[in-house]
N, C-alpha and C positions, 0 to 999 in steps of 0.2 A: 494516557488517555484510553477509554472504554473503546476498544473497537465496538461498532454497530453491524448488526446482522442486516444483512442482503433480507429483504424484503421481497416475500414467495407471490408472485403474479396472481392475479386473479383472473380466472374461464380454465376452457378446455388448454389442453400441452398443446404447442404445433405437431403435427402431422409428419413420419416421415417423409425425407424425400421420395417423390412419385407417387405420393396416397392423395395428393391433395386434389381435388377433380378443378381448379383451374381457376378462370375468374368470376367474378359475381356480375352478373346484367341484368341492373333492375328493370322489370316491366312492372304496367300498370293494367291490371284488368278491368272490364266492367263489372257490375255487380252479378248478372245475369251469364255471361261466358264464365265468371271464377265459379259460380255454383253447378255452371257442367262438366267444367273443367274440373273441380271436386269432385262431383260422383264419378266424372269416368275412371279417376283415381282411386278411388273406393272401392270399387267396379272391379279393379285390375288387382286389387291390395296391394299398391304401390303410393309412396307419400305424392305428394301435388309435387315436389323437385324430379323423383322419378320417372312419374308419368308425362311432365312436361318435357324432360331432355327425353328419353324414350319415344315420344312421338316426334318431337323435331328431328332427333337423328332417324326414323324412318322416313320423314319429309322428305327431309334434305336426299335420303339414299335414290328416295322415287324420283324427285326433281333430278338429279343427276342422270338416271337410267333414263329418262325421258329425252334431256340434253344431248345424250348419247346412241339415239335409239334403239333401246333397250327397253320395253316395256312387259310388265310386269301379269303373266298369265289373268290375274283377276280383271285387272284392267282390259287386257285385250277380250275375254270373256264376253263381259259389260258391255263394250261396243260392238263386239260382233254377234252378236246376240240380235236374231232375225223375227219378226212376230208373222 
């Protein structure tokens, strides 16, 4: 009998272990937020996945320093800021 060759996958290789950044969470934008959402990206020359993990995790850093009372010079600036 003809051995049969192993049939080569089709897309990208997997990714070493630890390269991979994690799981996929789809969201849904509106039309009007994705197109701010896009130039802020454009803005930063970062893709729409970079700029979007990029400012969550500075979110998330501020929401924690806040939890923890820790707030952030520009922040205290802003409000203490007297006319």
């Amino acid at each position: 009998m003809a051995q049969r060759k192993k049939a080569n996958k089709v897309g990208r290789p997997k990714l070493p272990k630890g390269e991979a950044k994690g799981r996929i969470v789809p969201v849904r934008f509106a039309t009007d937020d994705l197109r701010q959402i896009t130039a802020a990206a454009k803005a930063r020359k970062q893709t729409l996945s970079e700029w979007i993990r990029s400012t969550l995790q500075a979110a998330t850093q501020l929401m924690m320093g806040f939890k923890l009372g820790h707030y952030p010079e520009p922040f205290l600036a802003f409000f203490s800021y007297s006319i």
